[in-house]
CHARMM-style PDB file with segment names, atoms N, HN, CA, C and O in Angstrom:
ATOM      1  N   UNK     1      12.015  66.375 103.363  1.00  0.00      PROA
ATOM      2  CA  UNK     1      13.134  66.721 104.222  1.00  0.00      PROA
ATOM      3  C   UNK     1      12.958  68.176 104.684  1.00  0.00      PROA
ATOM      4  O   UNK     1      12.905  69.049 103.818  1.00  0.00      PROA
ATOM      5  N   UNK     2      12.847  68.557 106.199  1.00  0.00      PROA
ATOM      6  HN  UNK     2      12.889  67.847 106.902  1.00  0.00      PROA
ATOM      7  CA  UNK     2      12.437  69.604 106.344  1.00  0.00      PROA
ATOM      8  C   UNK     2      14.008  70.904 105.986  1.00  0.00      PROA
ATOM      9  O   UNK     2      14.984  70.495 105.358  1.00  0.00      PROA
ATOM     10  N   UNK     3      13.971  71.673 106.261  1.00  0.00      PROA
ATOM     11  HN  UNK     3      13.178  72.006 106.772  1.00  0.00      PROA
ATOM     12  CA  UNK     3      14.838  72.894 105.547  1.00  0.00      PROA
ATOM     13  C   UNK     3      15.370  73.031 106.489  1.00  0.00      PROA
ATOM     14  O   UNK     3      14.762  73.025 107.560  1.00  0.00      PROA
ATOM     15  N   UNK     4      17.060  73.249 106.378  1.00  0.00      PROA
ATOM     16  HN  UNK     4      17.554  73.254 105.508  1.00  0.00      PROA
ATOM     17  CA  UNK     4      17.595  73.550 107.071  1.00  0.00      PROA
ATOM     18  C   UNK     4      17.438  74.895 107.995  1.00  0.00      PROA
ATOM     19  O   UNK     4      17.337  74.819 109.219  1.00  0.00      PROA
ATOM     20  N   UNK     5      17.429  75.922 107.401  1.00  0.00      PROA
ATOM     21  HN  UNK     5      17.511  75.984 106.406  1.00  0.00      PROA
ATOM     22  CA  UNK     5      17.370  77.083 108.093  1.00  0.00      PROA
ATOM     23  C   UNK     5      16.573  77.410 109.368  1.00  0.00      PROA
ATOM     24  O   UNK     5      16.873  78.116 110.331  1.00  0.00      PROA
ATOM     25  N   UNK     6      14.738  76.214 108.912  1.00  0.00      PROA
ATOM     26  HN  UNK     6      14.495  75.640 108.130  1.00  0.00      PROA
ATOM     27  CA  UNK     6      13.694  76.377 109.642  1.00  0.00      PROA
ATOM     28  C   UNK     6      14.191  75.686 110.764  1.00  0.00      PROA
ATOM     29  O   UNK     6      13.840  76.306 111.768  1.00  0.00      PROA
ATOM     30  N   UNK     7      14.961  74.514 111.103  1.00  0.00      PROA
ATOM     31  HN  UNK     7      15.246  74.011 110.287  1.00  0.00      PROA
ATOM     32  CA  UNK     7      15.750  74.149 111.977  1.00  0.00      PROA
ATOM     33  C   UNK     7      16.365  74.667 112.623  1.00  0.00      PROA
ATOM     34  O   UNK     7      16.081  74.508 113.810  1.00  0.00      PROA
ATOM     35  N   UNK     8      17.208  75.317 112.406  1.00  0.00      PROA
ATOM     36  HN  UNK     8      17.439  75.447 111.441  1.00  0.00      PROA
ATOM     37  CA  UNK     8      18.016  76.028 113.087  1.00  0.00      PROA
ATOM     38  C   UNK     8      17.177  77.291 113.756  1.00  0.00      PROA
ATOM     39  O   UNK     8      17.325  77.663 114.920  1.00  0.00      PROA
ATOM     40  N   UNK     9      16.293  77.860 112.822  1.00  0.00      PROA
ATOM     41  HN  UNK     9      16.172  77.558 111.876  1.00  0.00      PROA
ATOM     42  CA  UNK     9      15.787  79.127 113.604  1.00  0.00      PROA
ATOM     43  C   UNK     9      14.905  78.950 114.771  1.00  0.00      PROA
ATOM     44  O   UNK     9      14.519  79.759 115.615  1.00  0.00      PROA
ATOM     45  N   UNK    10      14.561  77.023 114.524  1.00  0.00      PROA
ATOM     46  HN  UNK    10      14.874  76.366 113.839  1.00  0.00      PROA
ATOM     47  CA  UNK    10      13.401  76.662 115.438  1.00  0.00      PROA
ATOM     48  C   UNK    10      13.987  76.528 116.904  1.00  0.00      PROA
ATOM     49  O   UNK    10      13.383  76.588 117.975  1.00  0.00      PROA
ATOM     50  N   UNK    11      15.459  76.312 116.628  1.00  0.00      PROA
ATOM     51  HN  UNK    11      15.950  76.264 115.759  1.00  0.00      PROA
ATOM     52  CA  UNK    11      16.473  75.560 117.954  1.00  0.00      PROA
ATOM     53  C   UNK    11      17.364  76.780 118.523  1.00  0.00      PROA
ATOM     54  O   UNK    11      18.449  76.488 119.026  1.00  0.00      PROA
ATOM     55  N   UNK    12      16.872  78.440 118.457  1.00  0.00      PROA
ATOM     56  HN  UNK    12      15.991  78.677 118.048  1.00  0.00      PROA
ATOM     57  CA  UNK    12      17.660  79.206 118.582  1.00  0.00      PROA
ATOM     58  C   UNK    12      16.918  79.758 120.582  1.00  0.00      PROA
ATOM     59  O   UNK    12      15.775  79.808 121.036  1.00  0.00      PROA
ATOM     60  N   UNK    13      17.671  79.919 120.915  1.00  0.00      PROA
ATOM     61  HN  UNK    13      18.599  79.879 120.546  1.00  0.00      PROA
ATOM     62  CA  UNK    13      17.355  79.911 122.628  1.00  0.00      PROA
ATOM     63  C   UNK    13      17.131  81.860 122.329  1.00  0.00      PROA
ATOM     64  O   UNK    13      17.846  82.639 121.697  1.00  0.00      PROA
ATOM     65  N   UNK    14      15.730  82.112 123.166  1.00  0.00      PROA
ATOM     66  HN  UNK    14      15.150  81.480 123.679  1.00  0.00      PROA
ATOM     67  CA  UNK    14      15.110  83.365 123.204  1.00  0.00      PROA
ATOM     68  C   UNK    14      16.397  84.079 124.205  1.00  0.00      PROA
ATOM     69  O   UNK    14      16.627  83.648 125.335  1.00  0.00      PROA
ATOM     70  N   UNK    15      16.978  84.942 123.737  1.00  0.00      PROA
ATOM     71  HN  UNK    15      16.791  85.292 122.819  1.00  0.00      PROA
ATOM     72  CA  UNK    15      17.733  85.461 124.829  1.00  0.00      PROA
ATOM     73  C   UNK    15      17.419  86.991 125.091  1.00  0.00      PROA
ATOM     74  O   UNK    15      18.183  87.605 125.835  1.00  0.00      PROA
ATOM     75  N   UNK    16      16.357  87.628 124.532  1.00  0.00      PROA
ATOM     76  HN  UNK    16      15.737  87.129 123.927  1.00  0.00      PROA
ATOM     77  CA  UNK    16      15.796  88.820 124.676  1.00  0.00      PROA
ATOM     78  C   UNK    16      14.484  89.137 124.719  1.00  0.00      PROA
ATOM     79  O   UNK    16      13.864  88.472 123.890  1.00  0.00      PROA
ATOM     80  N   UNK    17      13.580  90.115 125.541  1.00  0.00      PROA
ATOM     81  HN  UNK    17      14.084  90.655 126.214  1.00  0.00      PROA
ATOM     82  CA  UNK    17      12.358  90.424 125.625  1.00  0.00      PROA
ATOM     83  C   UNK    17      11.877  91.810 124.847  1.00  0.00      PROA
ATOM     84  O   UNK    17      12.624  92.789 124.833  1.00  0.00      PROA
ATOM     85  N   UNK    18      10.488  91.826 124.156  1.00  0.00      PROA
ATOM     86  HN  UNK    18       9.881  91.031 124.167  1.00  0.00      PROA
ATOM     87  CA  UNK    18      10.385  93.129 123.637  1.00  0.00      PROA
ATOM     88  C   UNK    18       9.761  93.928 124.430  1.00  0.00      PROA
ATOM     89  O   UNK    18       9.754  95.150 124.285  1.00  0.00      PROA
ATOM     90  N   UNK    19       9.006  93.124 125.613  1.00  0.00      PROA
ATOM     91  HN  UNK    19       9.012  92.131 125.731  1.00  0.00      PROA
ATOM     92  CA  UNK    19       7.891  93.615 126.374  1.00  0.00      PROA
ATOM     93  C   UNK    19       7.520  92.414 127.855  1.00  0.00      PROA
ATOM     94  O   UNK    19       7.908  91.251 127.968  1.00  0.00      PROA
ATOM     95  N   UNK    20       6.761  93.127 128.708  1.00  0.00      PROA
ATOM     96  HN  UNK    20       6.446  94.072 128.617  1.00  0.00      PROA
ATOM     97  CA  UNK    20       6.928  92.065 129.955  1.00  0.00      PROA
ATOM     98  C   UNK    20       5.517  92.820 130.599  1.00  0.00      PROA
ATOM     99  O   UNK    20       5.284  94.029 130.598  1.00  0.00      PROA
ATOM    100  N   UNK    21       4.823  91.936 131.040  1.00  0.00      PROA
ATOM    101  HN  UNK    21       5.012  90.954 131.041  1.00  0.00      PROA
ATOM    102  CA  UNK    21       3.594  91.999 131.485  1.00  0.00      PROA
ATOM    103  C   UNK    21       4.158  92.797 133.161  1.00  0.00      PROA
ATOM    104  O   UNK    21       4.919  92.085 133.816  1.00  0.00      PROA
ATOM    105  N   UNK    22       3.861  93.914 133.658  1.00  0.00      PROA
ATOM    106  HN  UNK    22       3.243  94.493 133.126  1.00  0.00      PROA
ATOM    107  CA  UNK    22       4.171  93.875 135.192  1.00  0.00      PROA
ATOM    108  C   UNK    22       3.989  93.194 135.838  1.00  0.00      PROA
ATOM    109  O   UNK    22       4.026  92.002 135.535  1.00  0.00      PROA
ATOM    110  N   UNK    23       3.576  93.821 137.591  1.00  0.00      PROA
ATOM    111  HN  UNK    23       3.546  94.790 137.837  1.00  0.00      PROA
ATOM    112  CA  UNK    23       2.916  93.223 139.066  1.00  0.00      PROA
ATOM    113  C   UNK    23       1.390  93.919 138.577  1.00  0.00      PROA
ATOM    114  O   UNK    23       0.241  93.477 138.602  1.00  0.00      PROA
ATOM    115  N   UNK    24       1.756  94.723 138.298  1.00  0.00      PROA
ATOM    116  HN  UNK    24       2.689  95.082 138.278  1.00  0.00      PROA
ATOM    117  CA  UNK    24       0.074  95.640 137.967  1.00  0.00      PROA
ATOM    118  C   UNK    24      -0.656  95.440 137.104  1.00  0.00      PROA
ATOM    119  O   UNK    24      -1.761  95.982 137.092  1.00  0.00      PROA
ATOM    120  N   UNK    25      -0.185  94.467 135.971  1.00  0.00      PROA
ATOM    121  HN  UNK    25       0.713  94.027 135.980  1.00  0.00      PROA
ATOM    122  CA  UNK    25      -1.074  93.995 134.669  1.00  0.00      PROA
ATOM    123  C   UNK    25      -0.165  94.822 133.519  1.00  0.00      PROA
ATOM    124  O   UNK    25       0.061  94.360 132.401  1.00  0.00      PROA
ATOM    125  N   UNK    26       0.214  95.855 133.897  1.00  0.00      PROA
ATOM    126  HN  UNK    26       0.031  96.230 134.806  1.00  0.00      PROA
ATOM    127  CA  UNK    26       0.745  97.006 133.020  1.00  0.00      PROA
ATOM    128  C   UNK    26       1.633  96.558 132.092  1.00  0.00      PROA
ATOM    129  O   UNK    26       2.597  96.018 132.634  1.00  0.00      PROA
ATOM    130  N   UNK    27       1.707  96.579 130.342  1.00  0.00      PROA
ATOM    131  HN  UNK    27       0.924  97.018 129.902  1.00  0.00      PROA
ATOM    132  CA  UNK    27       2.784  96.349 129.717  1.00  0.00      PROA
ATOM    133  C   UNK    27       4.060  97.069 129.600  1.00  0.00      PROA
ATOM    134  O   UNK    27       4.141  98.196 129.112  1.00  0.00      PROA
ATOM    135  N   UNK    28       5.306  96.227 130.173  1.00  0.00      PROA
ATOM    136  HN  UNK    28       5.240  95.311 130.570  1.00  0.00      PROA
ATOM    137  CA  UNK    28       5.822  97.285 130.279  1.00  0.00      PROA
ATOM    138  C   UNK    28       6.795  97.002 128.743  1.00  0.00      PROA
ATOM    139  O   UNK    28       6.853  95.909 128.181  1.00  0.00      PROA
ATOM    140  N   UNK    29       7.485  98.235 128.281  1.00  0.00      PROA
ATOM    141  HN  UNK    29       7.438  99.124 128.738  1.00  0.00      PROA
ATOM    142  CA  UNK    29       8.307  97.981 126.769  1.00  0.00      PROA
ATOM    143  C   UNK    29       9.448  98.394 126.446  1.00  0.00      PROA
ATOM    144  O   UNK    29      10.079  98.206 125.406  1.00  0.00      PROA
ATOM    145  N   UNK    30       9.884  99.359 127.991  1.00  0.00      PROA
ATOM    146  HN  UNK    30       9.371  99.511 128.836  1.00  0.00      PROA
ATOM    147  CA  UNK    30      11.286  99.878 127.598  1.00  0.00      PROA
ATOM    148  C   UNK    30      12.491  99.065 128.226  1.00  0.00      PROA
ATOM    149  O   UNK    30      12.439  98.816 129.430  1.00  0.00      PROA
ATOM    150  N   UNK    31      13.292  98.749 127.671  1.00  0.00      PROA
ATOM    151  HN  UNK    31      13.334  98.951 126.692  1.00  0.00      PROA
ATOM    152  CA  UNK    31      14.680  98.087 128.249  1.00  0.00      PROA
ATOM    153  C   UNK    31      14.648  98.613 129.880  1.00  0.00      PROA
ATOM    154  O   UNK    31      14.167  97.895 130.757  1.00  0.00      PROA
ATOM    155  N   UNK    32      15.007  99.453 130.060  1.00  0.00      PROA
ATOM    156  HN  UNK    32      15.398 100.037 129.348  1.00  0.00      PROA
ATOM    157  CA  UNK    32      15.080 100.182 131.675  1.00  0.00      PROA
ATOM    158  C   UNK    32      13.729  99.642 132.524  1.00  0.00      PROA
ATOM    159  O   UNK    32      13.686  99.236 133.685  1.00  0.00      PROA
ATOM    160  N   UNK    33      12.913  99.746 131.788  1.00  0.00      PROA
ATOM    161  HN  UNK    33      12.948 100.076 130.845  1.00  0.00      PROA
ATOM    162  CA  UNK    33      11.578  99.467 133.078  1.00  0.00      PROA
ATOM    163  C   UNK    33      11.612  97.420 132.829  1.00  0.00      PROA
ATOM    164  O   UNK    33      11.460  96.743 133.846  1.00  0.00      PROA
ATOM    165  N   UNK    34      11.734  96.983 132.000  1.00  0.00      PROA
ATOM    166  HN  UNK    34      11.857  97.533 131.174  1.00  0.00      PROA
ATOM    167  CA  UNK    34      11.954  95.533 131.647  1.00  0.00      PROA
ATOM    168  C   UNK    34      12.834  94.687 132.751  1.00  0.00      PROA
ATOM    169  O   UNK    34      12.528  93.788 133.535  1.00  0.00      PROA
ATOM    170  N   UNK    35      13.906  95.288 132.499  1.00  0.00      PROA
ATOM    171  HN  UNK    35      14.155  96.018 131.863  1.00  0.00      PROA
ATOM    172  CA  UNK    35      15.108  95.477 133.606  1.00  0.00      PROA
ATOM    173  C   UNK    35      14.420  95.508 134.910  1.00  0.00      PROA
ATOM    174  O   UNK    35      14.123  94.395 135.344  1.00  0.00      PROA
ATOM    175  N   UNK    36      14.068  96.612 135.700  1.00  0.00      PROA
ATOM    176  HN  UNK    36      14.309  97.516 135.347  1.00  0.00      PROA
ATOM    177  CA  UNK    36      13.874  96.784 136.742  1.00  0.00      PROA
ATOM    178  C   UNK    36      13.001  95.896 137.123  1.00  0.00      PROA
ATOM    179  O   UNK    36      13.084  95.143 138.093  1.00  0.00      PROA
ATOM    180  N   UNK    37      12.138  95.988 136.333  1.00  0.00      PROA
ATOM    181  HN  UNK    37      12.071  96.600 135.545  1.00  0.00      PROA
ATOM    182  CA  UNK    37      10.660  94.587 136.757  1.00  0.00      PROA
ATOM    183  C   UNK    37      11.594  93.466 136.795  1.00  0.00      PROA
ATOM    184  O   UNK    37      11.553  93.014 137.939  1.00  0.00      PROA
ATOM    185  N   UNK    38      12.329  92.877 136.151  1.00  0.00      PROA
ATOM    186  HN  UNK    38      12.362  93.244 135.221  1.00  0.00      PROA
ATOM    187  CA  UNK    38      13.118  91.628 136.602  1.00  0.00      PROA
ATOM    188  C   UNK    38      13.902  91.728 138.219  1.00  0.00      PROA
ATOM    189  O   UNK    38      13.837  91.027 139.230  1.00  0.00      PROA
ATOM    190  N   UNK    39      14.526  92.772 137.909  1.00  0.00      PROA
ATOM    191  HN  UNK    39      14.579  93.341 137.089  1.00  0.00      PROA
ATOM    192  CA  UNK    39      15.591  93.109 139.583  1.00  0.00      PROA
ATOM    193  C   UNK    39      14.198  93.066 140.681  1.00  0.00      PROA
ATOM    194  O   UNK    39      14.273  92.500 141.771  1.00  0.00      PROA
ATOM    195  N   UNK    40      13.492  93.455 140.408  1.00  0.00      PROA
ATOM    196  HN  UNK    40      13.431  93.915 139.522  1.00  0.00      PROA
ATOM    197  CA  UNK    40      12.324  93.256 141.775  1.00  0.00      PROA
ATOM    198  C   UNK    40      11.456  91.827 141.817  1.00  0.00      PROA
ATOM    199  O   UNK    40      11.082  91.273 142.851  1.00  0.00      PROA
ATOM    200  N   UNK    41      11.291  91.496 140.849  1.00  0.00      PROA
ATOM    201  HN  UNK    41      11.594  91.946 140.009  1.00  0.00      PROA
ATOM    202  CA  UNK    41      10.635  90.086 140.647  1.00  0.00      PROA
ATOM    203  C   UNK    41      11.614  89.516 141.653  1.00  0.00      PROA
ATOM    204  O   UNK    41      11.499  89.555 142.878  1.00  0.00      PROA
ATOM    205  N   UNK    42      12.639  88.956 140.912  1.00  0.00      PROA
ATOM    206  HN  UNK    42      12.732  88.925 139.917  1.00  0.00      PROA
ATOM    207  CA  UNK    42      13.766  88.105 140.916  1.00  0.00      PROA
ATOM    208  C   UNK    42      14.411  88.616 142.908  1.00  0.00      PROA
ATOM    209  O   UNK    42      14.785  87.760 143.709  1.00  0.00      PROA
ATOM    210  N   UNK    43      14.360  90.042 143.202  1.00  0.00      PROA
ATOM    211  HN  UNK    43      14.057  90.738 142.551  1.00  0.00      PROA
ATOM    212  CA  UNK    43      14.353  89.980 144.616  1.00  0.00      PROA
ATOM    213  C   UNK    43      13.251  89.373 145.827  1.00  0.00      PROA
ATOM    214  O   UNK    43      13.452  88.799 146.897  1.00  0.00      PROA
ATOM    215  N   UNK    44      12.303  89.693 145.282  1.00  0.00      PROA
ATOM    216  HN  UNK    44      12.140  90.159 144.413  1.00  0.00      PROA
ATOM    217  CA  UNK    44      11.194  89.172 145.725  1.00  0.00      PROA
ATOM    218  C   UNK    44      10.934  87.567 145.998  1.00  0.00      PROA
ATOM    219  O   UNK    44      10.383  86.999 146.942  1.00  0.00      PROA
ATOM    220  N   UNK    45      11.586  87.033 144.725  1.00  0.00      PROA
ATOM    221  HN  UNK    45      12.033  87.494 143.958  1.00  0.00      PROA
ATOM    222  CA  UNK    45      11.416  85.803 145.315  1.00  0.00      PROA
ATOM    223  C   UNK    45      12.621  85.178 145.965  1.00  0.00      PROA
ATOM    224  O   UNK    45      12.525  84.030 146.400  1.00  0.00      PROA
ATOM    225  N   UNK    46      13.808  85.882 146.066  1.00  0.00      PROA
ATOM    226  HN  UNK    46      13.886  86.814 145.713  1.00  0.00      PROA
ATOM    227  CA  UNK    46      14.792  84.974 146.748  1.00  0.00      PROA
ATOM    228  C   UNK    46      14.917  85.879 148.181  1.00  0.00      PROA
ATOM    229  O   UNK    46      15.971  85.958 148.812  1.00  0.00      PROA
ATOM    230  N   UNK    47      13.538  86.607 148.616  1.00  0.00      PROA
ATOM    231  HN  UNK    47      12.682  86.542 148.103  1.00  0.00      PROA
ATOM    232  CA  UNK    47      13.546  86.770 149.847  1.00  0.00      PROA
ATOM    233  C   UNK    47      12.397  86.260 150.802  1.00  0.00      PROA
ATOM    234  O   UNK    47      12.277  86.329 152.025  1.00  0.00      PROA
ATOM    235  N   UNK    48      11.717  85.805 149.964  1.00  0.00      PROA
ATOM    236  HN  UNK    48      11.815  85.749 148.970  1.00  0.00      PROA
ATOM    237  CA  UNK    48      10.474  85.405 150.664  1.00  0.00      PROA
ATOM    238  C   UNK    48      10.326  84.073 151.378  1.00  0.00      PROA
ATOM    239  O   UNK    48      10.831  83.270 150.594  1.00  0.00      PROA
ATOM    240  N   UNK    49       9.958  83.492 152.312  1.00  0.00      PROA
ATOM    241  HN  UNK    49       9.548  84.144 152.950  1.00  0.00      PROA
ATOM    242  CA  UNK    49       9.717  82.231 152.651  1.00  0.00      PROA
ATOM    243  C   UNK    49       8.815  80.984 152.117  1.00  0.00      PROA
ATOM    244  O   UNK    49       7.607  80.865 151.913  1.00  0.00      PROA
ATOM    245  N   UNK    50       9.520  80.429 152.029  1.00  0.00      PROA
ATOM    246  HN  UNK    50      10.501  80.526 152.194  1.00  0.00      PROA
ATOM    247  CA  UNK    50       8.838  79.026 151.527  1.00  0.00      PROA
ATOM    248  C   UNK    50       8.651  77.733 152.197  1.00  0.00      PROA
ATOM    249  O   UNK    50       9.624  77.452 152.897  1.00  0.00      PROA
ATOM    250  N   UNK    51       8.074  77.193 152.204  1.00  0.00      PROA
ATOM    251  HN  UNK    51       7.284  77.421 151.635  1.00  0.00      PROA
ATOM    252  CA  UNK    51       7.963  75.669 153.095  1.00  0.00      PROA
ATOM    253  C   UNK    51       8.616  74.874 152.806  1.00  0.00      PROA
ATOM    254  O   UNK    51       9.011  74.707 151.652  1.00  0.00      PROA
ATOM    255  N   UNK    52       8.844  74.325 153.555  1.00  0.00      PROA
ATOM    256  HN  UNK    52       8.523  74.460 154.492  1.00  0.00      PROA
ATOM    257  CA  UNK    52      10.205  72.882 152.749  1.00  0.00      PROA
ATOM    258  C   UNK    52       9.456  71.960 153.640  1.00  0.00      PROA
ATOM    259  O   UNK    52       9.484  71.957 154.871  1.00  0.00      PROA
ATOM    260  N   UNK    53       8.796  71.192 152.869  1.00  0.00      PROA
ATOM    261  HN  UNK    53       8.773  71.194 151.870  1.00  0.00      PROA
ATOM    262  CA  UNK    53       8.549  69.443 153.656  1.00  0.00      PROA
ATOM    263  C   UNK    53       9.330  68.504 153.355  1.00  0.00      PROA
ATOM    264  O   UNK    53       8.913  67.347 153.306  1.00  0.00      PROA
ATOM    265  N   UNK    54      10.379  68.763 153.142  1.00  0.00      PROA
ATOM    266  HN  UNK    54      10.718  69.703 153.181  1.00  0.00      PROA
ATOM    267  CA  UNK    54      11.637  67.593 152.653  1.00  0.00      PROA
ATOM    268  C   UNK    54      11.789  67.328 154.079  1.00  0.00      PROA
ATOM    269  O   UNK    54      12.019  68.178 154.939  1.00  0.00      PROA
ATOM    270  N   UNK    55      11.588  65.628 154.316  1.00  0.00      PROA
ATOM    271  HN  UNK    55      11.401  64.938 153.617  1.00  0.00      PROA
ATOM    272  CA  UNK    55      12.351  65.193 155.475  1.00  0.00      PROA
ATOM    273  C   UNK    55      13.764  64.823 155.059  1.00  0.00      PROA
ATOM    274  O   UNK    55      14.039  64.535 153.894  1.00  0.00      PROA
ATOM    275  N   UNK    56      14.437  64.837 155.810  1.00  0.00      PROA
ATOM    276  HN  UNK    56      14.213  65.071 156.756  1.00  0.00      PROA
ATOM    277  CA  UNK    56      15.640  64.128 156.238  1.00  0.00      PROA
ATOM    278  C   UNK    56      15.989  62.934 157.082  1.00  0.00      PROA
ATOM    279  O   UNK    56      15.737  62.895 158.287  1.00  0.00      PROA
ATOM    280  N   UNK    57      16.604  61.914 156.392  1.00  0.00      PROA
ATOM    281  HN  UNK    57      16.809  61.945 155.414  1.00  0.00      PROA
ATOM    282  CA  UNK    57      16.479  60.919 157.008  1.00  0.00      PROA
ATOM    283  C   UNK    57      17.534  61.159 158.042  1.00  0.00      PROA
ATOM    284  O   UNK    57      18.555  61.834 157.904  1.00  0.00      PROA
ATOM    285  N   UNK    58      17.023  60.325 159.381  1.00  0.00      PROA
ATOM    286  HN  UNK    58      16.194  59.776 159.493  1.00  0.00      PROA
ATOM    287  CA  UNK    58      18.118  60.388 160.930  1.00  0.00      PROA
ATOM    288  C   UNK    58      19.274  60.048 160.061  1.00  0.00      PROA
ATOM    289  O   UNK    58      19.155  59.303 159.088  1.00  0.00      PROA
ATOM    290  N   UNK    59      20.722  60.761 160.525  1.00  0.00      PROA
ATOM    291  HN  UNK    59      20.818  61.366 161.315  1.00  0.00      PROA
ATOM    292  CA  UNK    59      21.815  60.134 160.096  1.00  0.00      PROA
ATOM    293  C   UNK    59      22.366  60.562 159.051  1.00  0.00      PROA
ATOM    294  O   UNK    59      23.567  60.420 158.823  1.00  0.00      PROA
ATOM    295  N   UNK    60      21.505  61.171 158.244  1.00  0.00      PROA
ATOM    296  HN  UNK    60      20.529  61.287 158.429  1.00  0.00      PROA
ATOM    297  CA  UNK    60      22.000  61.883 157.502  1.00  0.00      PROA
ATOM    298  C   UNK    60      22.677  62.833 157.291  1.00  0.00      PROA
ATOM    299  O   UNK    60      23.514  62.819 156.389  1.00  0.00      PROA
ATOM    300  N   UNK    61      22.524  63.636 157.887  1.00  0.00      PROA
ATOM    301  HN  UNK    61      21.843  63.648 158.620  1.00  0.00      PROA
ATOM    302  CA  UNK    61      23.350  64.995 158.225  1.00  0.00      PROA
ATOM    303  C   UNK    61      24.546  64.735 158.617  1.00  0.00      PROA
ATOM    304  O   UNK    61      25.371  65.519 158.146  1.00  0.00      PROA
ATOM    305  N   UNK    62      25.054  63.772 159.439  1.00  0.00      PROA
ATOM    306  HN  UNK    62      24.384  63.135 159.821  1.00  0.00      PROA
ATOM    307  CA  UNK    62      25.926  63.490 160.275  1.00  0.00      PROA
ATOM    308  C   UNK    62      27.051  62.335 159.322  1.00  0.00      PROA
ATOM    309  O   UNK    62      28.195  61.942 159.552  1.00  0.00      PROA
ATOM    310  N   UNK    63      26.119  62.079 158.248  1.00  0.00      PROA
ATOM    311  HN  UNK    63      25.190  62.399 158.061  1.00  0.00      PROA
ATOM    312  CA  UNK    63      26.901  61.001 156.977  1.00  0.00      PROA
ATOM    313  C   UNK    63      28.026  61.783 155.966  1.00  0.00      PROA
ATOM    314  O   UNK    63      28.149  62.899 155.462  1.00  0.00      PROA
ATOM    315  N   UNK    64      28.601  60.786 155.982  1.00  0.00      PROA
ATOM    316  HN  UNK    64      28.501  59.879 156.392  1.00  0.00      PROA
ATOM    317  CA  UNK    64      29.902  61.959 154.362  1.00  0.00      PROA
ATOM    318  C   UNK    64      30.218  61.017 153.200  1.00  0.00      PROA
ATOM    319  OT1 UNK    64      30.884  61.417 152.245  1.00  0.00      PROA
TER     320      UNK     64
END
């Protein structure tokens, strides 16, 4: 019967980083620069363009 504890510690969701690889390769390790590399990542990709080949079927748009 496996152990409780190892269970639980196995099912615990990562909610913190100690360190984060940059854009430059560079490790980065302080909270503040960790941070910022996320705010620019995370801008970066919800500004950039992407392709969408999703068709839409005729009629659809116009359906409720």
């Amino acid at each position: 019967m496996p152990n409780r504890k190892k269970m639980v510690k196995e099912r615990q969701d990562i909610t913190e980083s100690n360190c984060l690889k940059g854009v430059l390769g560079k490790v980065i390790v302080d909270e503040k620069g960790i941070k910022y590399s996320w705010k620019e990542y995370i801008g970066k990709l919800m500004n950039e363009e992407n392709k969408w080949y999703h068709r839409v079927k005729e009629g659809a748009a116009n359906a409720k």
